[in-house]
N, C-alpha and C positions, 0 to 999 in steps of 0.2 A: 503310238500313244498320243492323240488328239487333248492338249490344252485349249478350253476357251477360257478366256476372257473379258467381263462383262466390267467394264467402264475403266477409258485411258484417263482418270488420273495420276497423280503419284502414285497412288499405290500398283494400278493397272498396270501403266509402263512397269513400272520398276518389276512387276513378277516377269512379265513375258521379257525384259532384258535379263535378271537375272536366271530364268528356264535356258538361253541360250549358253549364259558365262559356265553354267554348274553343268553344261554337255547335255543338256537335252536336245536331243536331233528330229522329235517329232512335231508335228502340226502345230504353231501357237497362233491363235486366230485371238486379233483381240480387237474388241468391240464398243462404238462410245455414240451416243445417239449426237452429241457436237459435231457438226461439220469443221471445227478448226484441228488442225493439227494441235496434237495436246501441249498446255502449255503452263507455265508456273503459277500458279493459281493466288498464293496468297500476295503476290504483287499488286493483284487485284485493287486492293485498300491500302497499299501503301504507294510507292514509286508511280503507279500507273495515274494514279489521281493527279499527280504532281503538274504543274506547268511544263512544254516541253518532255515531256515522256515519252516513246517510244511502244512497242509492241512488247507485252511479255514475254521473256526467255522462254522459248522453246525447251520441253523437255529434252525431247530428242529430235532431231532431223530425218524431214522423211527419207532421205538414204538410208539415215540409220535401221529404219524399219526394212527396207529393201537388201541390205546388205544382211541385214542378221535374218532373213528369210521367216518374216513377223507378219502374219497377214490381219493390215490394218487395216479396218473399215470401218471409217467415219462416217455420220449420218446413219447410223444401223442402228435400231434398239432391240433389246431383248423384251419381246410381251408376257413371255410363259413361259415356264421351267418342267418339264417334266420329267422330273429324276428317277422312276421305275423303267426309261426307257434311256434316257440319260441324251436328251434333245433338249435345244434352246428353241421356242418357238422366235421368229424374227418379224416384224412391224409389216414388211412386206409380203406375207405369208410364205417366207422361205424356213429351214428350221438349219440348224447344227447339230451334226452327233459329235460328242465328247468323251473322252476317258475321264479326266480330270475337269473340273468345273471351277473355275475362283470368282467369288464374287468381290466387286471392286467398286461397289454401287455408290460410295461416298453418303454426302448427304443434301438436304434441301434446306434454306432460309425457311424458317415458319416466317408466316405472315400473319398480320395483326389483322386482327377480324375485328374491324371498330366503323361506324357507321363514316362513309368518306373515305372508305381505303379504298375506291375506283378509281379518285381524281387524277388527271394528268400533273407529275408534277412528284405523286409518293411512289417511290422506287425502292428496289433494293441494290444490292452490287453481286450477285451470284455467278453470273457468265462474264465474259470478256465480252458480249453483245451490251449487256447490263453496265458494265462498267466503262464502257465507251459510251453510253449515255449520258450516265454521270458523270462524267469528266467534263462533256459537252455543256450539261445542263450547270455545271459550276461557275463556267465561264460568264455566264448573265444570272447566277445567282445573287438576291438581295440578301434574304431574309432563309438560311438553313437551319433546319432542327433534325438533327438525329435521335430518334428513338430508340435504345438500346445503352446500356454504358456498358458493356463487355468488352472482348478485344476488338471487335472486326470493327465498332460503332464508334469504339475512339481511337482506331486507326484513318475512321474515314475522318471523324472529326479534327484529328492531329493535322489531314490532309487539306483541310477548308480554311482552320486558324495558320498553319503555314503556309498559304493562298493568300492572308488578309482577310476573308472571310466571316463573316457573324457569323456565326453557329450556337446552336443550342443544346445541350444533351438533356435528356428526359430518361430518366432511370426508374425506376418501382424502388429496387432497393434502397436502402440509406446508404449504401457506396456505392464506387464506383468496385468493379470486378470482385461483385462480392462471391462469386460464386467459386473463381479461381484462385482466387490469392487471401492471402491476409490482410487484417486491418493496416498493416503498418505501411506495406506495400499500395493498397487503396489510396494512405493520405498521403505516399509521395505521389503517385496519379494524378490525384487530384489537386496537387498545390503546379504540377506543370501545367495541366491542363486550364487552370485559373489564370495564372501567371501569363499566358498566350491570348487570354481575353475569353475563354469560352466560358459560357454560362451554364452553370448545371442545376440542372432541377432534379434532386434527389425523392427519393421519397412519394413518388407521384408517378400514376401511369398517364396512358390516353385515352380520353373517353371518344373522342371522336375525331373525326379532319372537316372541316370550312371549306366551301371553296365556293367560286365565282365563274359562270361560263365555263364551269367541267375541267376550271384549274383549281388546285389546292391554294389557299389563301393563310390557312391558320390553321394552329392545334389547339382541340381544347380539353385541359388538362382534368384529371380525374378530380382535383381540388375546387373545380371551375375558371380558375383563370385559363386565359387564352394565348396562345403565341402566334405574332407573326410569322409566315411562311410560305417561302413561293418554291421551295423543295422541302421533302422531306423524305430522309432516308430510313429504315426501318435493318433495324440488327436487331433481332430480337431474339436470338440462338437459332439452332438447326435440327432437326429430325434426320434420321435415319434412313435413308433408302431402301427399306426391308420387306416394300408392299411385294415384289414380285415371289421374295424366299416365304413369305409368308402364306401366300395365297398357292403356292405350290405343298405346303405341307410342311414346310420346314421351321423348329422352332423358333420362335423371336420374342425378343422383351425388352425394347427399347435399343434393338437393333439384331442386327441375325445372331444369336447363341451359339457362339463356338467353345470345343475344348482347350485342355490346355496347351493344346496342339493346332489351334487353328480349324478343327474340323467344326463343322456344321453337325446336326442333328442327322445327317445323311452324310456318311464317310467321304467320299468321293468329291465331295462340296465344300470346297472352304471358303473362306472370309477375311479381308484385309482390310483395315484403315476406319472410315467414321462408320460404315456400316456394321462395323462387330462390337456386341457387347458377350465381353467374360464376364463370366459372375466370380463376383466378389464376397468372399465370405467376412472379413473384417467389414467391409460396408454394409451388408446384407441385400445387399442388392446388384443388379448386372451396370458393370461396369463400362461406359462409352469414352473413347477419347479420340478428340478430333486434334490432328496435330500434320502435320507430312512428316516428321520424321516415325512417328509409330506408323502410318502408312507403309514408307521404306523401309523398317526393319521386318514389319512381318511380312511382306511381298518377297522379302529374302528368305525367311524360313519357309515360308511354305512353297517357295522355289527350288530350295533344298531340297524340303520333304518329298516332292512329286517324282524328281528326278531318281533322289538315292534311298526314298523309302524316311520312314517319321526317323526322327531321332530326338535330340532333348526336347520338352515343352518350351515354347517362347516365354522367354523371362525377361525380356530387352525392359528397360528404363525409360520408359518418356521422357523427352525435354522438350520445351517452346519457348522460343522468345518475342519481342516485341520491341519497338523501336517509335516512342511516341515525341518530335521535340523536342530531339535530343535527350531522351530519358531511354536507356537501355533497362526493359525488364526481361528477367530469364529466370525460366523454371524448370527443374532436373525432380522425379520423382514422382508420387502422388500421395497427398495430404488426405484425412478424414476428419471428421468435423468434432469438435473438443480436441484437436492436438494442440500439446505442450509446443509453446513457440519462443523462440532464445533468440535474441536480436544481434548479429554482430555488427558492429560498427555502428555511426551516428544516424538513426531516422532522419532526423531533421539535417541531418548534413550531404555532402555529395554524394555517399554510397554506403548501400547496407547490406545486408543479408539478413535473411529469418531460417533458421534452421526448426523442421519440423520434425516433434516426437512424436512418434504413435506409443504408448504401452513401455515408452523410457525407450524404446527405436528411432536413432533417425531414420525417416521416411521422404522427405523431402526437403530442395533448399530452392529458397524463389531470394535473387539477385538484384538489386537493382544500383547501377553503374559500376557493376564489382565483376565481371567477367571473368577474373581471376578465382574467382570464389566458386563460379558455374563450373570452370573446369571443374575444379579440384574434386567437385560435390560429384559431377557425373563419373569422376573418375571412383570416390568412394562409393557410389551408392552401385556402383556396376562390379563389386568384388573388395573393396576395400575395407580396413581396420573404421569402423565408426566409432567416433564421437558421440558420449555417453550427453545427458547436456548439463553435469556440472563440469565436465570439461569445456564446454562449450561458451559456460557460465564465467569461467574462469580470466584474470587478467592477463589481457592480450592474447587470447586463442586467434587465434589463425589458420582456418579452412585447407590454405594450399599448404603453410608450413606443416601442418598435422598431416595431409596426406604422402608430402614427402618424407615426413618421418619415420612413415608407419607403411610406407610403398615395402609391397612384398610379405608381409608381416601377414598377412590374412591366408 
């Protein structure tokens, strides 16, 4: 029984190591069109930027691959899928036959299509190629504007202002992380991110980039004013990897459509990490999450599934965290838009939590300097006694105290 699969990220590595741990003794060929040895990705925009930084942590070593008899080949892309005969077409006109198929296709940076986005100068941070640039180009940076306020944009911008760095952030929305977190969450964001000198331009897109001898010079903003710039990074979120399941026949909708088992619209075909969207029936719509640990968990079940056959539907929990200048934010669960939100502890002071209701459900808890809090929530929200929110409401609730009260009781 022949495993491929198609892209060593997190989620890649982690199926084809977990196919060996769970006893599978067949073929795991796994495939990444990167010539580096696969490596921790989201250090990318944080540690890697840093002054004095080193090379990102290695997922695994290539013994590791050698040893667990994992046949890696880097620099290979997958062009074409043809699952009636259940072949991989390969870039070099070679193909693969398969038993099992995983797709591990991660995802892409969109890029901002605005008159001036040729210039040398506007970059993103997507590869360890990309991000060794950037690093470079920071080093004789004057004048930085990051386009994007999400995570990746004010991880790189955390990385510029703890540089000494001017930087700029340029957001559309009226927050910062408005699409992830809550308001309350946002305005500690953004009182760190002020507090370290960065400038934020809320409420404003980009109409175009300036530049001068084919270098970027300036942005200019949707409002008309302009900004100096002699880089400019672009986070601007990411798309789906799904052109190749798509154009093989398989279905997609803002990423390849799997059950609740991981399968594709073709059995035999699954999906792990930014490339899968579940549909959601409380959202009403197909659900994406880019994170490495949902990566990790579902590269385990469907490592599971391959070897010993389906068993439960994956139900694993999301978490992500972030780590901005010394501001720890971390989030267990996922929110929908109108949830009831219960503050514990001070916004304006060292550390809070926002406990989210869906329908009088806690659904999610997003942390910030309360780590203690994160446990406790990923522990409730993964089987635990919840928290109704006029208990939540209530004087001096407490997250971890309530879970160890109530441990076992579910």
């Amino acid at each position: 029984m022949t495993v491929v699969v198609l892209g060593a990220g997190h989620g890649g590595v982690q199926v084809a190591a977990s196919l060996r741990s769970e006893g599978h003794r067949g073929p795991v060929v796994l495939l990444d069109a990167q010539e580096h040895l696969p490596y921790h990705r989201p250090q990318l925009s944080k540690e890697y930027l840093g002054p004095g930084a080193g090379q990102p942590q290695l997922l695994r070593s290539a013994s590791f691959f050698a040893d667990q008899d994992i046949d890696l080949r880097l620099g290979t892309a997958a062009v074409a899928l043809h699952p009636a005969r259940r072949r991989v077409e390969l870039h070099d006109g070679g193909a693969l036959a398969y038993t099992h198929l995983v797709l591990a296709l991660g995802s892409t940076l969109r890029r901002l299509r605005v008159p001036g986005g040729h210039l040398d100068g506007v970059t993103q941070a997507a590869t360890l190629a990309d991000a060794a640039a950037l690093r470079e180009r920071l080093g004789t940076a004057r004048d930085v504007v990051v386009v994007g306020g999400g995570f990746l944009g004010l991880e790189i911008a955390a990385a510029c202002a703890g540089s000494g760095l001017p930087v700029t952030v340029v957001e559309p929305q009226d927050r910062l992380l408005a699409r992830a977190v809550t308001p309350a969450v946002s305005a500690a964001v953004r009182r760190t991110h002020e507090a370290a000198g960065t400038v934020l331009r809320l409420g404003v897109g980009v109409a175009s980039f300036t530049g001068r001898d084919g270098r970027v010079r300036g942005v200019v903003l949707s409002d008309g004013a302009e900004l100096p710039a002699d880089l400019v990074v672009v986070a601007v979120g990411a798309v789906a990897n799904s052109g190749i399941a798509a154009a093989a026949g398989l279905a997609v909708d803002n990423g390849v459509l799997v059950d609740p088992w991981l399968r594709s619209s073709v059995p035999e075909i699954v999906a792990v990490g930014d490339c899968v969207a579940r549909p959601d029936r409380e959202l009403g719509a197909p659900r994406r999450i880019e994170c490495v640990q949902n990566a990790i968990d579902q590269a385990r079940h469907v490592a599971s599934s391959i070897t010993h056959g389906p068993g439960e539907p994956y139900d694993r929990t999301p978490w992500f965290w972030t780590h901005q200048l010394g501001l720890r934010v971390q989030t267990v669960g996922l929110g929908f838009p109108g949830d009831e939100c219960v503050v514990v502890g001070d916004p304006d002071g060292d550390g809070f939590s926002v406990c989210r209701f869906h329908r009088g459900r806690l659904v999610a808890v997003e942390s910030v300097n309360r780590p203690r809090d994160h446990m406790a929530a990923r522990r409730l929200l993964a089987g635990g006694v919840l928290p109704g929110p006029a208990a939540v409401r209530s004087a001096g609730f407490d997250l971890k105290e309530h879970e160890l009260a109530t441990r076992g009781a579910a």
